[in-house]
C-alpha positions in Angstrom: 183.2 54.6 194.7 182.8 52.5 198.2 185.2 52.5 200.6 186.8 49.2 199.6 187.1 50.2 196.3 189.2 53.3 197.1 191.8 51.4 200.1 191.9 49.1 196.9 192.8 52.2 194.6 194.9 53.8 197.4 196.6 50.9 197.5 197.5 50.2 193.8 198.8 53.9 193.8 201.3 53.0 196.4 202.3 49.8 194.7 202.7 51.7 191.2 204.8 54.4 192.4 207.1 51.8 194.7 207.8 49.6 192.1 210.8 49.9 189.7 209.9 47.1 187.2 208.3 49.0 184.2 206.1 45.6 183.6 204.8 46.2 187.3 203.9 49.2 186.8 201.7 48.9 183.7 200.1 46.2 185.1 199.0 47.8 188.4 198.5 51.0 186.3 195.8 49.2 184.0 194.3 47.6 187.3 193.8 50.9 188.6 192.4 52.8 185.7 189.8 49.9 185.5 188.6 50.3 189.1 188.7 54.6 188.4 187.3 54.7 184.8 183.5 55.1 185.7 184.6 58.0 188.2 186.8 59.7 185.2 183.5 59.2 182.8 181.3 61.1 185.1 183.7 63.9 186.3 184.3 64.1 182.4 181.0 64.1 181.6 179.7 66.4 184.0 182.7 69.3 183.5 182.2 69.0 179.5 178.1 69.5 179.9 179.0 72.7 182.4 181.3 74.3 179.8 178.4 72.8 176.6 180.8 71.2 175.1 179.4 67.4 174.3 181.6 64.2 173.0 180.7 60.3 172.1 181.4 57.9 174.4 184.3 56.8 172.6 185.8 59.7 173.1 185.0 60.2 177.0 186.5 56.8 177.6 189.7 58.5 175.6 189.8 61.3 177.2 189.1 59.5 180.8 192.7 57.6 179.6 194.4 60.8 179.1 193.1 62.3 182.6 194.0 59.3 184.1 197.9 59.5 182.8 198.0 63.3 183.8 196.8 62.3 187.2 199.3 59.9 187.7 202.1 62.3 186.0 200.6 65.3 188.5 199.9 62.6 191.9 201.0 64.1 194.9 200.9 61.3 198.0 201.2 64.4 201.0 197.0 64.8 199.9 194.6 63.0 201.8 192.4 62.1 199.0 193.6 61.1 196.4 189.7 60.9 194.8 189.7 64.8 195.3 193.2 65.5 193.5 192.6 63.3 190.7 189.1 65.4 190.3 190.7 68.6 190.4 193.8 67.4 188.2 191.2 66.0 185.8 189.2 69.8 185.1 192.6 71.0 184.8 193.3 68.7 182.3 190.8 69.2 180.3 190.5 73.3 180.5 194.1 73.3 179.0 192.9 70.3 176.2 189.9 72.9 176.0 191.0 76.2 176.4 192.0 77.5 173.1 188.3 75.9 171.4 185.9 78.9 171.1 182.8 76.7 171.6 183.9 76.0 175.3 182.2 78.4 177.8 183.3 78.2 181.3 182.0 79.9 184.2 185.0 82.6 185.7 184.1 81.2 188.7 184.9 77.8 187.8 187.8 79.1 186.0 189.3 80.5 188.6 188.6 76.9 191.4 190.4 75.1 188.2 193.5 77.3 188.3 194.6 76.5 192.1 195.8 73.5 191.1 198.5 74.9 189.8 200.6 77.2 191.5 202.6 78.6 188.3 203.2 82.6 188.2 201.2 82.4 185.4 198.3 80.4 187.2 198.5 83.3 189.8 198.8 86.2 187.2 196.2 84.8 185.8 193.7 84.7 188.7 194.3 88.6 189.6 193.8 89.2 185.9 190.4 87.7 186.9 189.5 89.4 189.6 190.6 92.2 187.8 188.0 92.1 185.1 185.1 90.9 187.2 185.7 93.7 189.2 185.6 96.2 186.1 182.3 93.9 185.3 180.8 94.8 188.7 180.6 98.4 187.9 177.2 99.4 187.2 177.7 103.0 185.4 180.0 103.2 182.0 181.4 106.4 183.0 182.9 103.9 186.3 184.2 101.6 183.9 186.3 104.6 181.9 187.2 106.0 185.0 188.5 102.0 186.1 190.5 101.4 182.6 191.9 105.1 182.9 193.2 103.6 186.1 194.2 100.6 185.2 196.4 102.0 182.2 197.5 105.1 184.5 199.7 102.4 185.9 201.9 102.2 182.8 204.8 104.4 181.8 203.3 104.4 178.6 200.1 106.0 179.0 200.2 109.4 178.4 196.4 110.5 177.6 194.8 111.1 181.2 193.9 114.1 181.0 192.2 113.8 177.6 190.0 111.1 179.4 188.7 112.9 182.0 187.1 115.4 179.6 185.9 112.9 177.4 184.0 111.4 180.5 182.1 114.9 181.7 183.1 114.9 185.5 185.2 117.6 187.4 188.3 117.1 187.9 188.3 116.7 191.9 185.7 114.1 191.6 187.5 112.3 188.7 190.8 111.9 190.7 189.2 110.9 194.0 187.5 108.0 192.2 190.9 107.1 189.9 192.6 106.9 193.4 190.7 105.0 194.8 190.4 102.6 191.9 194.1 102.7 191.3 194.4 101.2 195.6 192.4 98.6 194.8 193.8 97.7 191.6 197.5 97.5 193.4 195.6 95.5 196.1 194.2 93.0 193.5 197.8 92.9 191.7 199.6 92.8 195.4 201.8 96.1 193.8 203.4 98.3 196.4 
């Protein structure tokens, strides 16, 4: 999009959320949607073809009409670029249309930039729960791994089979609780638990 394009857009934002006639509105909301849709085609285009998941045009140009109505539901004027916002609102968009569909596959990574749009408890819980499990992933050795889910559950009332682990796992007991301590710390770290 050129620059005159987006004062125009920046502008038609401003007049859709000033004015109070609902017949305004719709008309400077279609105006802008026009000058946006070929922007909402390619950020759709591109974040469905990262995840493998492919549509027909018809239903990109659907799907840009939905983005563009959450975008507007979710625009926040304190951002600078409105472009950037309506980018990011628009993955989020669609990895909550997408989530629950097993043939989407999206990158943790991207997962993760997605979720800071939303600053929900559940967004955030989310995110540790992340980092959590690509920690675990980062392990290289499985006996690690035991040791890190032996941790992980140690932090429960519930759990009451530690010491059963430890023997199924082959290590001495010093060495075993050095390395569940110092998973536990960074586990608490991760979780931000005192």
């Amino acid at each position: 999009m050129d620059n005159k394009d987006k004062e125009e857009c920046e502008f038609l934002l401003y007049k859709y959320f000033t004015y109070k006639k609902e017949a305004y509105k719709i008309k400077v909301r279609n105006k802008l949607f026009k000058l946006l849709l070929l922007d909402f085609k390619k950020w759709i285009k591109k974040a469905l073809y990262t995840w493998n998941k492919f549509e027909s045009n018809e239903q990109v140009i659907s799907l840009s009409w939905e983005c563009f109505e959450y975008c507007l539901s979710m625009h926040d004027t304190s951002y600078d670029s409105f472009l950037g916002r309506f980018f990011n609102s628009t993955r989020y968009y669609l990895l909550m249309k997408f989530a629950k569909d097993s043939s989407v596959k999206i990158p943790l990574e991207e997962l993760k930039e997605i979720l800071k749009i939303d600053n929900s408890p559940e967004s955030l819980l989310f995110d540790n729960l992340l980092t959590l499990y690509q920690f675990r992933d980062s392990l290289t050795k499985e006996k690690e791994k035991l040791i890190w889910d032996d941790a992980y559950m140690s932090l429960s009332e519930s759990h009451k089979q530690r010491s059963k682990q430890r023997k199924n796992i082959g290590m001495s007991t010093g060495e075993y609780a050095r390395l569940k301590r110092i998973f536990i710390s960074q586990i608490k770290l991760i979780l931000n638990i005192r």
